[in-house]
C-alpha positions as CSV (number, residue, x, y, z in Angstrom):
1,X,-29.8,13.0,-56.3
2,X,-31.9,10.3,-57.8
3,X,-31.2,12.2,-61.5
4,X,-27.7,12.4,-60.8
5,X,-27.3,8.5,-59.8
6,X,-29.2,7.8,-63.2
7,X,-27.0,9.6,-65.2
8,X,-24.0,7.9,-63.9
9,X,-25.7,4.7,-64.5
10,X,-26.5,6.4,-68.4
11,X,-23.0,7.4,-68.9
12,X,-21.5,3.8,-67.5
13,X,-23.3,2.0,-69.6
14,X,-22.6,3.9,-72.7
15,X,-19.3,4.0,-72.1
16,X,-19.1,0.1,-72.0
17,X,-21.3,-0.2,-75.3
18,X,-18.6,2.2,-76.8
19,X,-15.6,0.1,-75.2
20,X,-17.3,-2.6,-76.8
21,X,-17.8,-1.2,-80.9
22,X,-14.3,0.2,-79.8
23,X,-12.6,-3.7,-79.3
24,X,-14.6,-4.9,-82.3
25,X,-13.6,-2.3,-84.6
26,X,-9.7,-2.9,-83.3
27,X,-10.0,-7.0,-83.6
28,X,-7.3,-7.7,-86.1
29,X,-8.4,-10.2,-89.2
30,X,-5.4,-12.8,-89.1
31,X,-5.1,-15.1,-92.5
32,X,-3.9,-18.3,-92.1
33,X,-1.6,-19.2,-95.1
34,X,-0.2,-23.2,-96.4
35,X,2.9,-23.5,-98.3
36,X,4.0,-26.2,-100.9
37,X,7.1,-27.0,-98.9
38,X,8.2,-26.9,-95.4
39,X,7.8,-23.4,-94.1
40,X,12.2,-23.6,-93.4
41,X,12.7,-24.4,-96.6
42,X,15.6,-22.4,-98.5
43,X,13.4,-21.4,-101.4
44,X,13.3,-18.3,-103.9
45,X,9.2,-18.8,-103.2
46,X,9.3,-19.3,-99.8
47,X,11.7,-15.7,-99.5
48,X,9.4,-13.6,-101.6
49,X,6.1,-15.0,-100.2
50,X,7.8,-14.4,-96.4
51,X,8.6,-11.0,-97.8
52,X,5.0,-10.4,-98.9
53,X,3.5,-11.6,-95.3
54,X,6.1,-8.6,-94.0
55,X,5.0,-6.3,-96.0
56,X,1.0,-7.1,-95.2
57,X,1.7,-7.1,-91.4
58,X,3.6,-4.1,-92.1
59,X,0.9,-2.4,-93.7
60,X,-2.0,-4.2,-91.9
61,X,-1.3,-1.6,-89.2
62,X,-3.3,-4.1,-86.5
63,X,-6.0,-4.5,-88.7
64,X,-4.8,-7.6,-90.5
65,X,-2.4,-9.8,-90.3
66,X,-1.2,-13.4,-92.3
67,X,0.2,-16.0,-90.6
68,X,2.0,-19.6,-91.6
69,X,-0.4,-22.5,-90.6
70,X,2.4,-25.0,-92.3
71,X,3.4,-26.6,-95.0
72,X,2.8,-29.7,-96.3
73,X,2.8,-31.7,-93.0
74,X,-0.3,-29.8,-92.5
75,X,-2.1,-30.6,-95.3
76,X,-0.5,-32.3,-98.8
77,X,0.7,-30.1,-101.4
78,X,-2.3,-32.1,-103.9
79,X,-4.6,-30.7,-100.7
80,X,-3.8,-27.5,-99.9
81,X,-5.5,-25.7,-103.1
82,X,-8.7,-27.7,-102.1
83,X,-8.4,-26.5,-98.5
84,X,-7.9,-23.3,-99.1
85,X,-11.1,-23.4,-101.8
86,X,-13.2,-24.3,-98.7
87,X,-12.0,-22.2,-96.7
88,X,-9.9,-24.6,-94.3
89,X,-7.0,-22.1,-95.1
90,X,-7.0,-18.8,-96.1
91,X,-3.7,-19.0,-98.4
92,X,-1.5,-20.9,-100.0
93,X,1.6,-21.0,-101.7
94,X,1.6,-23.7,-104.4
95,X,2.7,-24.4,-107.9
96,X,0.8,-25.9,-110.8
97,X,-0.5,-28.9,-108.5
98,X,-3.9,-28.2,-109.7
99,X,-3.7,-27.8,-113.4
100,X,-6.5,-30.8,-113.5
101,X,-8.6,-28.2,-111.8
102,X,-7.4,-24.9,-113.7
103,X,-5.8,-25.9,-117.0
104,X,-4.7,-21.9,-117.4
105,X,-2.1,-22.2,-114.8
106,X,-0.2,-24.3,-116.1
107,X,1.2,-21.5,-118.5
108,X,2.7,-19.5,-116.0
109,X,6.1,-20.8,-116.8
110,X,5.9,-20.1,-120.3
111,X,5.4,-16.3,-119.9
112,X,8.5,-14.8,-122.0
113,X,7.1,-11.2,-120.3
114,X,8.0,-9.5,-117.2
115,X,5.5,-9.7,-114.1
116,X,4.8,-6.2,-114.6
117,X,3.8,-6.6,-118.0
118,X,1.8,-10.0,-116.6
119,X,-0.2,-7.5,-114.8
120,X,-0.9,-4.8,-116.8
121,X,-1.8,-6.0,-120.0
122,X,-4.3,-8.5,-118.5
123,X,-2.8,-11.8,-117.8
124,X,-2.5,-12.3,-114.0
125,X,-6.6,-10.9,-114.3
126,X,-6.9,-13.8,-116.8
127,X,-5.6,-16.5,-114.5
128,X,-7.5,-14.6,-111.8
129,X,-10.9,-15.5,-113.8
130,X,-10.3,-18.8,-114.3
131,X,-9.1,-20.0,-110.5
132,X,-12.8,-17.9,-109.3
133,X,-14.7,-21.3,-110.4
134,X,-13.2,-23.0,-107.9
135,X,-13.2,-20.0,-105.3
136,X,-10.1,-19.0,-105.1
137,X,-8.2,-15.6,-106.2
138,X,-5.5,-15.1,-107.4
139,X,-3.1,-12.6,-105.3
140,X,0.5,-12.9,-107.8
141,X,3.2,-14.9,-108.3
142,X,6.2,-15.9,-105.9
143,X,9.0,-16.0,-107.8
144,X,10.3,-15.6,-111.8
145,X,13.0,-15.7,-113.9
146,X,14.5,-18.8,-112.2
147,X,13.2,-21.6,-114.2
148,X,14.3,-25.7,-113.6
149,X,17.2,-27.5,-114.4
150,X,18.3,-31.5,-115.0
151,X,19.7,-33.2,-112.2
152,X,21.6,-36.3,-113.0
153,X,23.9,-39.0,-112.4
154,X,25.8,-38.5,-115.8
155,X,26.7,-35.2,-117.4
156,X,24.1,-33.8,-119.8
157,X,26.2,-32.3,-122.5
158,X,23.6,-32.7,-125.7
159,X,20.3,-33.2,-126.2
160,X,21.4,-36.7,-127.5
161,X,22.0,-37.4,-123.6
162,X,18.7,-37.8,-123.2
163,X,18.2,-40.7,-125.3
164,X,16.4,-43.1,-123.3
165,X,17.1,-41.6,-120.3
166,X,15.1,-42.6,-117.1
167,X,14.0,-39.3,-115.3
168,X,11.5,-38.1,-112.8
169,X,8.5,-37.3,-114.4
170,X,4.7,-35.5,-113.6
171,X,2.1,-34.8,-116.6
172,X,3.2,-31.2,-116.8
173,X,7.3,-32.6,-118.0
174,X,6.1,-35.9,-120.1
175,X,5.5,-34.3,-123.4
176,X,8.3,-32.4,-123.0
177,X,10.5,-35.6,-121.4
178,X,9.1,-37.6,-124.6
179,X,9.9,-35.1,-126.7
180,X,13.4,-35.7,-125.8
181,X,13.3,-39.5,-126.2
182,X,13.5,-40.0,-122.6
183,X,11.8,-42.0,-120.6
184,X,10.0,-40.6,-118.1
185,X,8.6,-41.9,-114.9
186,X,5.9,-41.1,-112.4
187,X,7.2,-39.7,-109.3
188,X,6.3,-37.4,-106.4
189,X,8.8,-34.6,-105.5
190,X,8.8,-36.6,-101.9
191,X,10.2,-39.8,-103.5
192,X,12.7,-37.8,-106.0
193,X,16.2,-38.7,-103.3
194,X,15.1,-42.2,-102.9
195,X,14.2,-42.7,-106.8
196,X,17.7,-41.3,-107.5
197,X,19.7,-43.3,-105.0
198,X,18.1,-46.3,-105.5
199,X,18.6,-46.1,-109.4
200,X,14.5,-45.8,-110.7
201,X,15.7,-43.2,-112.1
202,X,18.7,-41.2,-113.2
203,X,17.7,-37.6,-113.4
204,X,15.3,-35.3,-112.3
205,X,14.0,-31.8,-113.0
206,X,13.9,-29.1,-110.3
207,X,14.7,-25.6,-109.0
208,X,18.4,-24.9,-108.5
209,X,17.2,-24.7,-104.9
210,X,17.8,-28.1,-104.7
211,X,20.4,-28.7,-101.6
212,X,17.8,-28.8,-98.8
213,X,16.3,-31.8,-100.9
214,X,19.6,-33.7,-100.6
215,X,20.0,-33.8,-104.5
216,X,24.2,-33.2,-104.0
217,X,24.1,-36.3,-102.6
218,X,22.7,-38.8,-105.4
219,X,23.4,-36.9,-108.6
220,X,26.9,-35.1,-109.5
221,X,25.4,-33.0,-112.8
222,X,23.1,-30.1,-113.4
223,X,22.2,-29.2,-116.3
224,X,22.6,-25.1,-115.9
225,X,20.7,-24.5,-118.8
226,X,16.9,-23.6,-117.7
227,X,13.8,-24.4,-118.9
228,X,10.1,-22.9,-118.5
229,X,13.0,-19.9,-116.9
230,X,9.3,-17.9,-115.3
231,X,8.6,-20.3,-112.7
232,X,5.5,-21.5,-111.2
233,X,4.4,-20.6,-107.9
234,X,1.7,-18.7,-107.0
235,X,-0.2,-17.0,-104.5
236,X,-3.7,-17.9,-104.2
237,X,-6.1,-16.9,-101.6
238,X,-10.1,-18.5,-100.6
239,X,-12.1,-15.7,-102.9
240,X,-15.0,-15.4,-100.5
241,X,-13.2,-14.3,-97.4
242,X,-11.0,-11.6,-100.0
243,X,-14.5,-10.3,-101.0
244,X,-15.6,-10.0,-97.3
245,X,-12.6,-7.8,-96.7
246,X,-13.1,-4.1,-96.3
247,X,-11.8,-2.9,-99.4
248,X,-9.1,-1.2,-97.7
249,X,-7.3,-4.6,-96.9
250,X,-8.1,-6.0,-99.8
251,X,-5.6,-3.2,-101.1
252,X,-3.4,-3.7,-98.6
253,X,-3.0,-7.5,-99.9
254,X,-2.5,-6.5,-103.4
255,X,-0.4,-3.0,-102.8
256,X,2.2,-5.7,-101.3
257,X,1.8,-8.2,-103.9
258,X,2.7,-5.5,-106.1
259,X,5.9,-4.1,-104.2
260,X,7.1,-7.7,-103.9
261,X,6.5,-8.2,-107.7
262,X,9.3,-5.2,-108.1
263,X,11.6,-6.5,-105.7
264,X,11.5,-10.4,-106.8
265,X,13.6,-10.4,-109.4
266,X,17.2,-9.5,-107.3
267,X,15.7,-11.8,-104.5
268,X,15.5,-14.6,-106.7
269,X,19.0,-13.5,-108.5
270,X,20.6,-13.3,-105.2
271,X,19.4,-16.4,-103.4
272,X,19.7,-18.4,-107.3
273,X,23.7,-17.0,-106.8
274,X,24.4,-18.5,-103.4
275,X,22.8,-22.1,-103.8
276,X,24.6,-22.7,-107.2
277,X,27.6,-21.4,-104.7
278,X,26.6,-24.2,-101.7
279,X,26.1,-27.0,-104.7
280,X,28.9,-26.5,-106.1
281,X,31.2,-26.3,-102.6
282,X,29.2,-30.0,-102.1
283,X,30.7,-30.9,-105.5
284,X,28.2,-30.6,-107.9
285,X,29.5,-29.9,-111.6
286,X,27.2,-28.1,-113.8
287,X,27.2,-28.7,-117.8
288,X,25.7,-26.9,-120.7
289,X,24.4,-27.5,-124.2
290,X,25.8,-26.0,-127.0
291,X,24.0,-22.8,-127.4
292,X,21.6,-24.0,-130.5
293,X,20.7,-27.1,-128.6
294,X,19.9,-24.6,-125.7
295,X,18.0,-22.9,-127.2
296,X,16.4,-25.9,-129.0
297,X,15.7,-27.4,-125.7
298,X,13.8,-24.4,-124.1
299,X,11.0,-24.2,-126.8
300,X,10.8,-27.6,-127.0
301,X,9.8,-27.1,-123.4
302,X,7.4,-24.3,-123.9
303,X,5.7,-25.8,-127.1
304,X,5.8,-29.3,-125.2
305,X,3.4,-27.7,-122.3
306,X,1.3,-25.7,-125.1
307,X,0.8,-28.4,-127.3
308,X,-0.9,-30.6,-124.4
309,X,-3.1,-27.9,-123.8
310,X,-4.3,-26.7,-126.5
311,X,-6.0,-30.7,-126.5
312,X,-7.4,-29.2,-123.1
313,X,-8.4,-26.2,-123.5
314,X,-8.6,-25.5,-127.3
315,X,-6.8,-23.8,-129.7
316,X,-8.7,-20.3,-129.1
317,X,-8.1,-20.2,-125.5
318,X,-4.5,-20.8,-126.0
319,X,-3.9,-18.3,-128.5
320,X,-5.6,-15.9,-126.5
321,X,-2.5,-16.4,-123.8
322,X,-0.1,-17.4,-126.2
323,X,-0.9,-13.6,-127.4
324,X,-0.2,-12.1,-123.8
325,X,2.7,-13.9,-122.7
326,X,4.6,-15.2,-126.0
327,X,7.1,-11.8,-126.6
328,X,7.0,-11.2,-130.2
């Protein structure tokens, strides 16, 4: 009888240790993940990098799982790449608001090749090497072929508009704002309505994705004609806690990185359709340049942003992605 007691006792206990290896095995990894703007924001980033989440919790199976900690009330968008490199955050969606940091990134909106191509011919891997100093990875972009356009007060009809022109202004646009013998002026994207309403300025660059930030109601142009038309957002995620992944997840991160990467393209077309649609029912006008000045104006952009790096980072390095990302 006493055998018999001790075997129940055996089998009990085992059964808890094995409940136990059980619920660790089954505890599910959750990411937490920043974005550059308000997690509500109507955004062709914000869609694709919700889309990606979905597909990772989709695939995740239980296992893992990313979450939205916030956006920039959480931490700034100048903070959020250094939070995410200490491992305050696991993600973030962001732009080029660290070039100071990674000098490379801030040729992701001069890539003239398709995100496909981006990956397999080595530049996304190249970016990928240079953001590991600083401990973070680099997971893919959120959004392309979209590009920035001229907001204004007056209609931009030639590149002679620009002439002295007062515009909103960071260290990535000011060669390219100089360039056009504007003059361009400090300003964060928070203080872009105010700047515009209360005259410090009269144009401003961003994404057509611009009604959320109010822009209908202190400029009446946009300039439709884009400029560095790949974007810049990107998904980057704290390197070390990638690495400690099993490497099953860690394909689960990328396999959606890369199904999203197919798909972004009619997300961005789509959503790019229906705001030029809600700006334009709030009476924006939009303008063009004559085609050679287009055309004009877009490689001044591009050489602009290459031309400040190559004081950066050297004429090697950007030749090296000038010779990935440049079509021939």
């Amino acid at each position: 009888m006493r055998g018999l007691r001790q075997t129940i006792r055996s089998l009990t206990a085992a059964s808890v240790v094995l409940a136990g290896v059980a619920g660790a095995q089954a505890e599910e990894i959750v990411l937490k993940a920043l974005t550059y703007a308000p997690p509500s924001k109507v955004e062709d980033s914000m869609a694709v990098f919700k889309a990606w989440i979905d597909k990772v919790n989709a695939k995740g199976e239980g296992k893992l799982r990313v979450e939205i900690l916030g956006g920039p009330e959480v931490f700034g968008v100048g903070d959020q790449v250094n939070a995410v490199s200490k491992g305050l955050a696991d993600i973030t969606l962001t732009f080029t608001a660290h070039t100071a940091l990674v000098p490379e990134v801030d040729t992701l909106g001069l890539s003239g090749i398709t995100v496909a191509e981006e990956r397999e011919n080595g530049y996304l891997a190249l970016l990928d090497e240079a953001h590991s100093k600083i401990n973070l990875k680099v997971i893919g972009r959120a959004a392309t072929q979209s590009g920035f356009f001229i907001f204004s007060k007056e209609p931009i009809e030639s590149l002679a508009d620009f002439e002295g022109m007062k515009i909103r202004s960071h260290s990535g646009y000011d060669g390219f704002f100089r360039k056009l013998n504007a003059n361009p002026i400090g300003m964060n994207i928070s203080e872009i309505y105010g700047g515009l309403e209360r005259g410090i300025v009269t144009a401003a660059p961003y994404n057509i994705f611009a009604y959320d930030l109010g822009l209908h109601e202190v400029t009446d142009y946009m300039l439709a004609d884009p400029f560095w038309y790949s974007h810049t957002t990107v998904t980057l995620m704290n390197r070390k806690k990638f690495d400690s992944l099993p490497a099953e997840l860690q394909a689960v991160l990328i396999d959606a990185q890369i199904e999203i990467e197919a798909e972004m393209a009619d997300i961005v077309a789509k959503m790019a359709e229906e705001e030029r649609k809600r700006l334009a029912e709030a009476g924006m006008t939009f303008t063009n340049l004559p085609p050679e000045e287009a055309e004009q104006f877009r490689q001044m952009a591009t050489e602009s942003r290459f031309e400040v790096l190559e004081e950066i980072l050297g004429a090697d390095r950007v030749a090296e992605i000038k010779a990935l990302i440049v079509r021939q």
